[in-house]
MOPAC internal coordinates of N, CA, C and O (Angstrom, degrees):
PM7 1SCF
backbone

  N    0.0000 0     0.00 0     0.00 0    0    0    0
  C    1.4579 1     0.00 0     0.00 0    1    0    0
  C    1.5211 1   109.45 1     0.00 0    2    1    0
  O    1.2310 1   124.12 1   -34.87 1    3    2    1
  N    1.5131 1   109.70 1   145.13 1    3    2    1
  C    1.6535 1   115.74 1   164.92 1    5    3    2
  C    1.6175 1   107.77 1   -22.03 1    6    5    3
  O    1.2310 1   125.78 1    22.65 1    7    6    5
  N    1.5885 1   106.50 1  -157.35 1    7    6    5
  C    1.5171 1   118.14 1  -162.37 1    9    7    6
  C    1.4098 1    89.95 1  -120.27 1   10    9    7
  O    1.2310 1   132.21 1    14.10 1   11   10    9
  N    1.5065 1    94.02 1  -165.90 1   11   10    9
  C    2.0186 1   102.06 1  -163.38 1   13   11   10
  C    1.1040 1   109.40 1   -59.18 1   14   13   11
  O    1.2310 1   105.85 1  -160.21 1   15   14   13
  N    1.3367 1   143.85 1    19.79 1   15   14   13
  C    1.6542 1   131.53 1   172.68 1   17   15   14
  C    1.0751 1   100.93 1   -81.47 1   18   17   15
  O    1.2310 1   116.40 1   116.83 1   19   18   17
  N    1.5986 1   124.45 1   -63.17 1   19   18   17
  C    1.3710 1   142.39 1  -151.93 1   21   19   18
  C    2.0090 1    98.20 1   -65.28 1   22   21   19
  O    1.2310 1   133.92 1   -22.80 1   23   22   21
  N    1.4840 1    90.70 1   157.20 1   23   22   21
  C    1.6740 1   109.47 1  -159.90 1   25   23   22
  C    1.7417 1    73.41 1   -93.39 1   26   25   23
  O    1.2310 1   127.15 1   -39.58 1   27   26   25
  N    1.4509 1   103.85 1   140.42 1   27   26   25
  C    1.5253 1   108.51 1   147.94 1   29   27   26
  C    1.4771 1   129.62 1   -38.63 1   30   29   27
  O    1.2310 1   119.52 1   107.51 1   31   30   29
  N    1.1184 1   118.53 1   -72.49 1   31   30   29
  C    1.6253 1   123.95 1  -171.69 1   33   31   30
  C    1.3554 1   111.87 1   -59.71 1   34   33   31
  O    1.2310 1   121.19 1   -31.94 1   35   34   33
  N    1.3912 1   115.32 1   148.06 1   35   34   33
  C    1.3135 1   142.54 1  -171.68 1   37   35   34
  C    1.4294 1   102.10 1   -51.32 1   38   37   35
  O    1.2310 1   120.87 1   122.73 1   39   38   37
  N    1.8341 1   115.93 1   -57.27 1   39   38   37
  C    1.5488 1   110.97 1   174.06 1   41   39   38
  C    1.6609 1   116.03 1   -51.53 1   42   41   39
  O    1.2310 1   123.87 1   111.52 1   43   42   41
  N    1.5810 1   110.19 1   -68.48 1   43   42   41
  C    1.4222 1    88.32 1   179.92 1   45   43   42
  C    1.2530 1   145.34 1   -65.74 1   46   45   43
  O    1.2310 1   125.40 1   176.16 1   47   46   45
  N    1.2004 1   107.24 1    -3.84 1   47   46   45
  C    1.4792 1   123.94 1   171.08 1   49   47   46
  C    1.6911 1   104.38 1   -65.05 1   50   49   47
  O    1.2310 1   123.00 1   121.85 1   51   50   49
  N    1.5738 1   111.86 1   -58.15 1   51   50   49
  C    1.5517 1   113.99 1   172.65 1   53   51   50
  C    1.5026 1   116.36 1   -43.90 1   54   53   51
  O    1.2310 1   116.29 1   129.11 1   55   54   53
  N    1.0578 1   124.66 1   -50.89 1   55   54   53
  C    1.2971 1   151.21 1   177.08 1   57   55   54
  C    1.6460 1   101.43 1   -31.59 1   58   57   55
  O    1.2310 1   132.33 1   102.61 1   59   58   57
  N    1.2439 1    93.79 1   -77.39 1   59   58   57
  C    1.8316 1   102.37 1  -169.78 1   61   59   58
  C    1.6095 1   114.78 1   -70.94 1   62   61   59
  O    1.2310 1   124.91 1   170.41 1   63   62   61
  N    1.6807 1   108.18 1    -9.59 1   63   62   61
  C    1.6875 1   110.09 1   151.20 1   65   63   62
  C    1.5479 1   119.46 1   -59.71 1   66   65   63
  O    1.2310 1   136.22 1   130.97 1   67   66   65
  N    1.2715 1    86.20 1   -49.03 1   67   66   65
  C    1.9897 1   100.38 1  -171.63 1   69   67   66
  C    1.7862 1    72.74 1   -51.24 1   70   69   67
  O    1.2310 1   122.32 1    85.95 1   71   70   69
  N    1.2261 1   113.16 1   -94.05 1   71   70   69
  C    1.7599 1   119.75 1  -156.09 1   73   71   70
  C    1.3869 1   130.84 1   -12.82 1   74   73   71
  O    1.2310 1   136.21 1   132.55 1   75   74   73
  N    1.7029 1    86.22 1   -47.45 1   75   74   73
  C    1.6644 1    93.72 1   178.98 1   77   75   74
  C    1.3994 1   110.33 1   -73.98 1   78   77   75
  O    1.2310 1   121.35 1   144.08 1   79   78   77
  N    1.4183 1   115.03 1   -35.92 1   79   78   77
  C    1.8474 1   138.28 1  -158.33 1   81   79   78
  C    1.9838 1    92.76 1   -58.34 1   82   81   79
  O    1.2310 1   122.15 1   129.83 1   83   82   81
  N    1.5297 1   113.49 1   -50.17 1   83   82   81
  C    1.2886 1   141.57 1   152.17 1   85   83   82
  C    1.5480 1   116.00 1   -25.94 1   86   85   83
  O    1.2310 1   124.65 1   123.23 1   87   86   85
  N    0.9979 1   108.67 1   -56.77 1   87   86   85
  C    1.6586 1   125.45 1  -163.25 1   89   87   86
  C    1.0195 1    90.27 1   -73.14 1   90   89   87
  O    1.2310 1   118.01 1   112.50 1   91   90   89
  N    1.4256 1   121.39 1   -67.50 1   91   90   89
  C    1.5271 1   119.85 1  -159.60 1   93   91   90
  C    1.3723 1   118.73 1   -89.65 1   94   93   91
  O    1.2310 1   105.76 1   174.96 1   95   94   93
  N    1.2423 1   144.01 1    -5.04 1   95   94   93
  C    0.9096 1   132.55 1   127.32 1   97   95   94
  C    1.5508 1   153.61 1   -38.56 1   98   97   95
  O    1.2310 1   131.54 1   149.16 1   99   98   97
  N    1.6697 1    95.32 1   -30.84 1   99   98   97
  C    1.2697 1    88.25 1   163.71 1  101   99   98
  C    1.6932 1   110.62 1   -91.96 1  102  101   99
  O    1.2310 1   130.29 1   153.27 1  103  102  101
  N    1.2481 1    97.75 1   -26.73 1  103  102  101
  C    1.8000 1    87.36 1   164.67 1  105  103  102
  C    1.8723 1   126.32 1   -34.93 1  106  105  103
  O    1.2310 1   130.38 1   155.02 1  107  106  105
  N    1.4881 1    97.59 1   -24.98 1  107  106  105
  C    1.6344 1   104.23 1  -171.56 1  109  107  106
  C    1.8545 1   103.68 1   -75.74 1  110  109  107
  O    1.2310 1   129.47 1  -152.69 1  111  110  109
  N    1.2126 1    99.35 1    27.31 1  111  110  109
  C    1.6319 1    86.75 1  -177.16 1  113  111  110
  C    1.7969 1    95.13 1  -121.33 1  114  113  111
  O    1.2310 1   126.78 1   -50.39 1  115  114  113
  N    1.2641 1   104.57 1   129.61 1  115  114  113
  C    1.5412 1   118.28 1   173.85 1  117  115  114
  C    1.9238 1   107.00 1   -56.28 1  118  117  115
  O    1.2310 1   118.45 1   125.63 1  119  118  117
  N    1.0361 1   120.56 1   -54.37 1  119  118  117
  C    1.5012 1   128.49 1   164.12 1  121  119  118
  C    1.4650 1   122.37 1   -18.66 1  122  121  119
  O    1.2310 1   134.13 1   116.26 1  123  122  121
  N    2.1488 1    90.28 1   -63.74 1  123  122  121
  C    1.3493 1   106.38 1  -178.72 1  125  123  122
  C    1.3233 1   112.25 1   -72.03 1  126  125  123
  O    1.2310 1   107.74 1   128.02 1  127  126  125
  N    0.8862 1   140.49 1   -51.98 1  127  126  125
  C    1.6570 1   150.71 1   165.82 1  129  127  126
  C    1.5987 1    88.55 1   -21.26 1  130  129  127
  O    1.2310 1   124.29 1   102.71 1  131  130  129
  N    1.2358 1   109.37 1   -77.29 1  131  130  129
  C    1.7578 1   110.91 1  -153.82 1  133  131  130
  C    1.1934 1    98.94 1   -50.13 1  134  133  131
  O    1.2310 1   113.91 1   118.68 1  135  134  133
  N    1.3032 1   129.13 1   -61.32 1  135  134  133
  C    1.6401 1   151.56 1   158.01 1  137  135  134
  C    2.1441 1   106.33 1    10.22 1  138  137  135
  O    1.2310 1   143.82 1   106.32 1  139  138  137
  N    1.2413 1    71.33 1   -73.68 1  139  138  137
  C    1.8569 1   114.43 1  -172.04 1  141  139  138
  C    1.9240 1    89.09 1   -59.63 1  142  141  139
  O    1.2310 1   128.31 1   121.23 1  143  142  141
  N    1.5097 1   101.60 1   -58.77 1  143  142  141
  C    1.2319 1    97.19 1  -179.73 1  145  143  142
  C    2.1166 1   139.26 1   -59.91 1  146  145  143
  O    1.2310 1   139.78 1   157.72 1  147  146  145
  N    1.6692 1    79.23 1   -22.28 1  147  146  145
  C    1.5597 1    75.20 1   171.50 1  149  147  146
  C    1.1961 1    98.02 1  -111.38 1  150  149  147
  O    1.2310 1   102.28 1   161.63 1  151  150  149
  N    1.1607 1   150.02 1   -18.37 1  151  150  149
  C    1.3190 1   137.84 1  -175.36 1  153  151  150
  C    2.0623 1   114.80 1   -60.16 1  154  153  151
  O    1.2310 1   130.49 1   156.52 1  155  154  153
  N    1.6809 1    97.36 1   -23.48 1  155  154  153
  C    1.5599 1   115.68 1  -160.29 1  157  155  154
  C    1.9922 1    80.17 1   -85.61 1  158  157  155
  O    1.2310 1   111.48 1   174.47 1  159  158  157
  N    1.0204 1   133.65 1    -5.53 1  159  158  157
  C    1.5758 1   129.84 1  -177.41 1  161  159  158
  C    1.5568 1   121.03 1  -105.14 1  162  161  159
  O    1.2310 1   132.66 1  -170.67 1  163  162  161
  N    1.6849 1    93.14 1     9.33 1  163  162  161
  C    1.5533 1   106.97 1  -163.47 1  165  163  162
  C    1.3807 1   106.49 1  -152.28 1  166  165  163
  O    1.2310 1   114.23 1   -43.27 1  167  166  165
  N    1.4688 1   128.53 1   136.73 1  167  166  165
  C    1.5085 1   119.84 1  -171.14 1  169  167  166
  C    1.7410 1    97.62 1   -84.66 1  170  169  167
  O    1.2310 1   115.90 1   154.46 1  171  170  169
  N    1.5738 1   125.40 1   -25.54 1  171  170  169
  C    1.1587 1    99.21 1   168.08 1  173  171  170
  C    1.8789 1    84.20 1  -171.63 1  174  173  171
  O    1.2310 1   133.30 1   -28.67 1  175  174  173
  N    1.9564 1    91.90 1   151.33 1  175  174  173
  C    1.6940 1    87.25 1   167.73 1  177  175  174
  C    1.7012 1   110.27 1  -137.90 1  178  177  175
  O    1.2310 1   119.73 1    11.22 1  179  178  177
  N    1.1367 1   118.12 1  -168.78 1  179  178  177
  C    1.4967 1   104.83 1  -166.35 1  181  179  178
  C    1.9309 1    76.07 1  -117.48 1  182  181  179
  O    1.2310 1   127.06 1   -39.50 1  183  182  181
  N    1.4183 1   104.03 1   140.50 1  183  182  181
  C    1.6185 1   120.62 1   177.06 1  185  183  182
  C    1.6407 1   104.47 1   -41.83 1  186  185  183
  O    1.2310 1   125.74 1   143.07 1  187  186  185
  N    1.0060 1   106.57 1   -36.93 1  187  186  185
  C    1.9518 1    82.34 1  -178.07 1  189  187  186
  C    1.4862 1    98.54 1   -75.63 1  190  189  187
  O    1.2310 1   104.58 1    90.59 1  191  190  189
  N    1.7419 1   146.09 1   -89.41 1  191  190  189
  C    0.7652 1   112.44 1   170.22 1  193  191  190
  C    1.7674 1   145.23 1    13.73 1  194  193  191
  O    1.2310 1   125.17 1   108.42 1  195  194  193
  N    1.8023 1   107.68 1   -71.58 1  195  194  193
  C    1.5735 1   100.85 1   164.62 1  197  195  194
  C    1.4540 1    99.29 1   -64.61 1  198  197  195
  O    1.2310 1   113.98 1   140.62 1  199  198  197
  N    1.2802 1   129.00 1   -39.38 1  199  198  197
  C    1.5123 1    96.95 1  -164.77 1  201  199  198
  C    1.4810 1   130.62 1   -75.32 1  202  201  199
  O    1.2310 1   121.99 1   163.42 1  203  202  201
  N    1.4800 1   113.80 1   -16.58 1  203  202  201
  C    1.4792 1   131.26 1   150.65 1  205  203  202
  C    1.2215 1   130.48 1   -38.54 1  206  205  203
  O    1.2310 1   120.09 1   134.13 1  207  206  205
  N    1.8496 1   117.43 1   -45.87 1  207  206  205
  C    0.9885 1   135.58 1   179.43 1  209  207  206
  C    1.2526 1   107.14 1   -90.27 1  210  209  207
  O    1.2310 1   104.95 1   174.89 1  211  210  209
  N    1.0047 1   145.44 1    -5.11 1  211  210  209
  C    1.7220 1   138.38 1   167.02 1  213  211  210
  C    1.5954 1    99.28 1  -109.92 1  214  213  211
  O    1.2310 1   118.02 1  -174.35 1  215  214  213
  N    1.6610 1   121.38 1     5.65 1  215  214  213
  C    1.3615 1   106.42 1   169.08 1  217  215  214
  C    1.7283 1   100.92 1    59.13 1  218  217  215
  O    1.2310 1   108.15 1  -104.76 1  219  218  217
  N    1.1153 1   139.74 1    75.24 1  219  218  217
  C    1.6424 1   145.32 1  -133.46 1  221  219  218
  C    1.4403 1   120.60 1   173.53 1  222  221  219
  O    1.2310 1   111.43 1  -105.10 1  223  222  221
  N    0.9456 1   133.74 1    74.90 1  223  222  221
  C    1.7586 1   118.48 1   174.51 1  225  223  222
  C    1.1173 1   111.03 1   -21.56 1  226  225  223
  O    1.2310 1   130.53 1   -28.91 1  227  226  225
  N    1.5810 1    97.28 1   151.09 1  227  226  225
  C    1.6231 1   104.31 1  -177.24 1  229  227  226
  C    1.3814 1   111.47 1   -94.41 1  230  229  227
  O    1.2310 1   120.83 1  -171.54 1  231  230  229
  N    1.6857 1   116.02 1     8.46 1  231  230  229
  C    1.3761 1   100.86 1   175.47 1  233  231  230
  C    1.9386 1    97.46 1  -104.43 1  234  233  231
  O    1.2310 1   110.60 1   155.27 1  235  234  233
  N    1.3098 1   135.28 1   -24.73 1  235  234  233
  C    1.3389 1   152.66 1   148.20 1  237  235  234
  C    2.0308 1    96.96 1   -21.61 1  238  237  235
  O    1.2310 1   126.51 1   124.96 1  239  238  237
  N    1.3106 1   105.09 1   -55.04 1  239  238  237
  C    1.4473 1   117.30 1  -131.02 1  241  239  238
  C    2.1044 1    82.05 1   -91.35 1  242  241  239
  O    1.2310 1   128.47 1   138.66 1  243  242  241
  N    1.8184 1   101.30 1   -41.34 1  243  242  241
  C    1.6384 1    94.74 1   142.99 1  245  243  242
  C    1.0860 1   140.99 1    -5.54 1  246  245  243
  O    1.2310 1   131.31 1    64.76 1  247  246  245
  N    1.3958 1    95.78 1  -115.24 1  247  246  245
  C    1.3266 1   128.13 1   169.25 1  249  247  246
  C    1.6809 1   109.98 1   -25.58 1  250  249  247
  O    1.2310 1   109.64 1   127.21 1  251  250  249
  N    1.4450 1   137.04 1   -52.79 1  251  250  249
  C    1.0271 1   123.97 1  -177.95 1  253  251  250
  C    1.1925 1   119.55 1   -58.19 1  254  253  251
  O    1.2310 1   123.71 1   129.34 1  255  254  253
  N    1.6501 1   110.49 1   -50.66 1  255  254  253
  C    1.3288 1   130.07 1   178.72 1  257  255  254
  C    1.8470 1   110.85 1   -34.30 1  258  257  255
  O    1.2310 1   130.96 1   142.53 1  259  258  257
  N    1.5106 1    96.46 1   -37.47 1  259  258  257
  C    1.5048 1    95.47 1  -161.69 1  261  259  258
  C    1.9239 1   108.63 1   -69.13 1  262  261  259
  O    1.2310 1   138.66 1   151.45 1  263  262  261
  N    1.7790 1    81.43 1   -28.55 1  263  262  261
  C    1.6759 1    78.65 1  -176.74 1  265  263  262
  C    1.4833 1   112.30 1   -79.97 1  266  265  263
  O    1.2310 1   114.90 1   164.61 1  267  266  265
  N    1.8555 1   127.27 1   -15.39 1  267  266  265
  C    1.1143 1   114.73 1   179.52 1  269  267  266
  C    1.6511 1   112.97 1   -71.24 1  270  269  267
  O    1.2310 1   124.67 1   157.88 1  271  270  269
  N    1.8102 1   108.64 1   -22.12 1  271  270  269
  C    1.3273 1   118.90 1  -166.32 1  273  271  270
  C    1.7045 1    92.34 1   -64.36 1  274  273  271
  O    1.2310 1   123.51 1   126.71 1  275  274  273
  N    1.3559 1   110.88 1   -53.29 1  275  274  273
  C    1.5668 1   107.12 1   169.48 1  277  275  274
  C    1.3904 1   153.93 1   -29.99 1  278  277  275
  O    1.2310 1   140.51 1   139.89 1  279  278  277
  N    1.5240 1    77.80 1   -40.11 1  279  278  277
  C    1.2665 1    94.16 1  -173.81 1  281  279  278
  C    1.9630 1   101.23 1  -105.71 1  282  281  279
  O    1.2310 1   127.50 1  -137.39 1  283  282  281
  N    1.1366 1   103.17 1    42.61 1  283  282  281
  C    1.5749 1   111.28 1  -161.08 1  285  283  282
  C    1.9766 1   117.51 1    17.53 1  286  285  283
  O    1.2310 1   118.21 1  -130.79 1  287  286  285
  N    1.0648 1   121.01 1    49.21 1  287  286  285
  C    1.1596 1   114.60 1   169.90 1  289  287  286
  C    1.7734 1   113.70 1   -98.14 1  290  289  287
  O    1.2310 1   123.44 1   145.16 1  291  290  289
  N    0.7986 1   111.00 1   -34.84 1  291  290  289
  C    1.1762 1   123.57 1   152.67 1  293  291  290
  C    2.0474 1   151.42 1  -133.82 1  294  293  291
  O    1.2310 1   124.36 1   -37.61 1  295  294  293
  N    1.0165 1   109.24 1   142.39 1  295  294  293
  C    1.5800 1   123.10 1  -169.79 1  297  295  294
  C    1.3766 1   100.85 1   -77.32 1  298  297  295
  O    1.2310 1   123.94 1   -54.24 1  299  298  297
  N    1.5335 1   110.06 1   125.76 1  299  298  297
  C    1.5427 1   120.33 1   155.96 1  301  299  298
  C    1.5395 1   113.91 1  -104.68 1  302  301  299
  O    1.2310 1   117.00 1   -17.48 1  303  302  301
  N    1.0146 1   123.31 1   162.52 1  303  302  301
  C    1.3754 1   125.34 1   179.74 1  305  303  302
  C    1.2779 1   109.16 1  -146.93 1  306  305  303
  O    1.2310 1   103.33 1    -9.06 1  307  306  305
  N    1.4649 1   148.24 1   170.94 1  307  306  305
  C    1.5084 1   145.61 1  -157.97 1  309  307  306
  C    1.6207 1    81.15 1  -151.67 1  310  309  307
  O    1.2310 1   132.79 1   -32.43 1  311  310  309
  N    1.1884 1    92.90 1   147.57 1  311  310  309
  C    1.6659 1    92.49 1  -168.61 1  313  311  310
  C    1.9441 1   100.80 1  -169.57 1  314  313  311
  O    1.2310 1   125.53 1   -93.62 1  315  314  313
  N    1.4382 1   106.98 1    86.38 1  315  314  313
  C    1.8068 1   110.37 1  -153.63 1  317  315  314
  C    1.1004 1   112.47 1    67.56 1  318  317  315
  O    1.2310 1   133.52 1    62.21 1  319  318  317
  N    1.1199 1    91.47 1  -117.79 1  319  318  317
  C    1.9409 1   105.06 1  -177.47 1  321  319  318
  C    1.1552 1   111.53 1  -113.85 1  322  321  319
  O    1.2310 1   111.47 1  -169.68 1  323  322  321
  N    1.7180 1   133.67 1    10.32 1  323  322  321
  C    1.5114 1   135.31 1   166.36 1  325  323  322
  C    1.4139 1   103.46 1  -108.52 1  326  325  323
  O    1.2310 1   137.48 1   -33.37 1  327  326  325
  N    1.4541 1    83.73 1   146.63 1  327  326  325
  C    1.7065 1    95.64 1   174.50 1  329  327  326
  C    1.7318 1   107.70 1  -113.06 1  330  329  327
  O    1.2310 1   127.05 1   -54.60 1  331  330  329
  N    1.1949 1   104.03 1   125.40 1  331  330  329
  C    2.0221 1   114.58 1   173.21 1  333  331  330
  C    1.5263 1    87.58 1   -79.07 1  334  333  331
  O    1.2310 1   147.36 1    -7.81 1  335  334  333
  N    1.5721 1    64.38 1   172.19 1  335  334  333
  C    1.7595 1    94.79 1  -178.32 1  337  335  334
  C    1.6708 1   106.47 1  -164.07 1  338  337  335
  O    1.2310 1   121.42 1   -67.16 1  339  338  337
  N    1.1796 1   114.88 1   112.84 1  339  338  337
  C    1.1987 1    96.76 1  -172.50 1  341  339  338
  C    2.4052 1    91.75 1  -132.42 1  342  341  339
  O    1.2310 1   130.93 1    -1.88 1  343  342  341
  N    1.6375 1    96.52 1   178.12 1  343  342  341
  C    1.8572 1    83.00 1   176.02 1  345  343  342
  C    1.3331 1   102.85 1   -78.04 1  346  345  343
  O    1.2310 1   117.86 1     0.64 1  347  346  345
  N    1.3706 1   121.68 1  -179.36 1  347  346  345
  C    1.4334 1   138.65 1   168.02 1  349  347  346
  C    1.3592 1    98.75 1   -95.74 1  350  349  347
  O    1.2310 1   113.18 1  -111.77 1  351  350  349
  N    1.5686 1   130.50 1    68.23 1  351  350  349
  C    1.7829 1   112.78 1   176.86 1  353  351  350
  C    1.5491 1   126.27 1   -56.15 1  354  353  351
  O    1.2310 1   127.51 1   157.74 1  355  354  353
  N    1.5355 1   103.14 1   -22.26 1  355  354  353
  C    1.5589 1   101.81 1  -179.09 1  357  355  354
  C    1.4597 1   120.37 1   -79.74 1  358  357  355
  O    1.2310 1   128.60 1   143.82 1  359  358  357
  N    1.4911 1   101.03 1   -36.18 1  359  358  357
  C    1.6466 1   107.16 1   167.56 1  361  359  358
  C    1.5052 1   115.97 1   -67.38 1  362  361  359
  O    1.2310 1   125.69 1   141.65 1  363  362  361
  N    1.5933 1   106.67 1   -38.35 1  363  362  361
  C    1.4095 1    94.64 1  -179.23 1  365  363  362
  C    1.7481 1   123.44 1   -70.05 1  366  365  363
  O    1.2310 1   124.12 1   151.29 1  367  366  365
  N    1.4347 1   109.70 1   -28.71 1  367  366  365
  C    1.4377 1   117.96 1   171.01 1  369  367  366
  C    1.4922 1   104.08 1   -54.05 1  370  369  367
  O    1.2310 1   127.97 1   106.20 1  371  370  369
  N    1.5062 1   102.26 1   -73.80 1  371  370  369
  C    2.2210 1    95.13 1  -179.49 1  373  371  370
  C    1.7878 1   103.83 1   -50.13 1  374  373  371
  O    1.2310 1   108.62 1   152.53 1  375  374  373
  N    0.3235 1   138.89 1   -27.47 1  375  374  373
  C    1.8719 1   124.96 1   168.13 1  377  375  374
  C    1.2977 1   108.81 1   -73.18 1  378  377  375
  O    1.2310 1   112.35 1   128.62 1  379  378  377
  N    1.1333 1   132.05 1   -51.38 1  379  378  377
  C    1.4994 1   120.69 1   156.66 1  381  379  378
  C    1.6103 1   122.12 1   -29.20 1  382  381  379
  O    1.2310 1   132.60 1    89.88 1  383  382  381
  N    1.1154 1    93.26 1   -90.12 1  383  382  381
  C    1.8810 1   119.13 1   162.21 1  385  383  382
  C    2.0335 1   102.95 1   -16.06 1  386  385  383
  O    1.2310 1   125.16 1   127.20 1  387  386  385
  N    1.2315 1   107.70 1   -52.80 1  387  386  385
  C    1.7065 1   114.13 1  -170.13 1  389  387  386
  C    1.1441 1    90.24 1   -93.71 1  390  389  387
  O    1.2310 1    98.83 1   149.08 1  391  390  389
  N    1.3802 1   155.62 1   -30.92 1  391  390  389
  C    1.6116 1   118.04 1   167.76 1  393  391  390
  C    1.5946 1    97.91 1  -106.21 1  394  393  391
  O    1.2310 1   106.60 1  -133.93 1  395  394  393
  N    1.1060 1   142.53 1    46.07 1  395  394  393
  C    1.6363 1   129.30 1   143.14 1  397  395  394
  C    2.1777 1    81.16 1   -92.52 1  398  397  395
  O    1.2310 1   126.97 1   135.08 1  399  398  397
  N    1.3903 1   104.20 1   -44.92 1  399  398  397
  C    1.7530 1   101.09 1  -164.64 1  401  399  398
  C    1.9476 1   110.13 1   -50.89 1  402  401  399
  O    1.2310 1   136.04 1   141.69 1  403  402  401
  N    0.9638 1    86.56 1   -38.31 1  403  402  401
  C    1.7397 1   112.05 1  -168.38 1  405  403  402
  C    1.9109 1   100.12 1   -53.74 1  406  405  403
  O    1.2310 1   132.34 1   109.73 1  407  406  405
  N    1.5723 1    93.77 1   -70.27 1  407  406  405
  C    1.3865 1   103.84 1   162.43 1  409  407  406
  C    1.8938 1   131.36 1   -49.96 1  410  409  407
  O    1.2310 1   119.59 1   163.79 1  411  410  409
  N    1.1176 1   118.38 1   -16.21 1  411  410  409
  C    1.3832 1   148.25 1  -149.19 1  413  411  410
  C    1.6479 1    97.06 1    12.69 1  414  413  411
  O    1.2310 1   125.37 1   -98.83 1  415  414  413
  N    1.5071 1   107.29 1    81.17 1  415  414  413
  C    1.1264 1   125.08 1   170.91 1  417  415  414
  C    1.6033 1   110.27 1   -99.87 1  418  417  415
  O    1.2310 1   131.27 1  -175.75 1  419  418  417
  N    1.3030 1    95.85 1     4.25 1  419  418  417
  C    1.8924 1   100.12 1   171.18 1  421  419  418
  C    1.8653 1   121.23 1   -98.72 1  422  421  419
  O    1.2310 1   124.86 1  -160.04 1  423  422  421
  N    1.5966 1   108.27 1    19.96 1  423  422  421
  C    1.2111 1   103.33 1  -178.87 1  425  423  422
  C    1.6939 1    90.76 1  -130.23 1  426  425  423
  O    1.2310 1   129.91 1    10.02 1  427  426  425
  N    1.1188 1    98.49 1  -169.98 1  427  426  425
  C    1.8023 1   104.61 1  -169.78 1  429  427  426
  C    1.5558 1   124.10 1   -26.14 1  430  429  427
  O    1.2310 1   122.67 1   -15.84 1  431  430  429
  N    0.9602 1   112.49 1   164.16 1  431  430  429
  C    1.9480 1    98.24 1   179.99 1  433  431  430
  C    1.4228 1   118.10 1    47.57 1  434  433  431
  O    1.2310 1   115.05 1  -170.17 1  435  434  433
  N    1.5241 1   126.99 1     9.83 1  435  434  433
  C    1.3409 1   121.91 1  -163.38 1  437  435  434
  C    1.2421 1    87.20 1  -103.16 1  438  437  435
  O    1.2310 1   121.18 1    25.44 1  439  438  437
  N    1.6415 1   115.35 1  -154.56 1  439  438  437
  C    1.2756 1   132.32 1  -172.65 1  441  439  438
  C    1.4552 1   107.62 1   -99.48 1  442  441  439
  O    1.2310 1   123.59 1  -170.76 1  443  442  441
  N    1.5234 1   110.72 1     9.24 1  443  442  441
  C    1.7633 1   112.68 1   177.76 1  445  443  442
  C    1.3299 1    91.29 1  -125.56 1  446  445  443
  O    1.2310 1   108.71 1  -166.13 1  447  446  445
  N    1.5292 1   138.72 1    13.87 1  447  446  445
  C    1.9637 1   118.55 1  -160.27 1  449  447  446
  C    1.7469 1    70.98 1  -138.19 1  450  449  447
  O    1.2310 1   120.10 1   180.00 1  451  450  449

């Protein structure tokens, strides 16, 4: 098995595949990337705004959102009648952290040796 992130047991170990398997998949969307990309230049914006700035409908600019909310990369919030949007930095760091661990790119020759 990976290094000290990963849970001993067979389930949670499966578990945090599904998570990452999750994560990065929705990463495979050019949208989401850009998404991810301006949101990481801003502590938080309300969806029209992002959707202005990616040139994007705001119901398009939705819909993605919902799958990043899914995929915990990023936080929406409802707030009156605007909706924020800001990244998930803490989720996105532990997903980092579990595939550098996954890879065990944290021991010699890795990206820490």
């Amino acid at each position: 098995m990976p290094g000290d992130l990963w849970p001993t047991g067979d389930k949670e170990f499966r578990e945090q595949l599904w998570q990452l398997r999750l994560h990065f998949t929705e990463l495979a969307s050019f949208t989401r990337l850009h998404i991810l990309s301006v949101l990481a230049e801003h502590d938080e914006m309300t969806v029209g705004e992002l959707a202005r700035s990616l040139h994007r409908s705001q119901p398009l600019v939705s819909w993605h959102l919902r799958r990043l909310k899914k995929a915990a990369l990023v936080r929406v919030e409802k707030r009156g009648r605007e909706t924020f949007c800001s990244i998930n930095r803490e989720e996105v760091e532990r997903f980092l952290r579990l595939y550098v661990d996954l890879l065990s790119l944290n021991g010699p020759g890795g990206l820490d040796g």
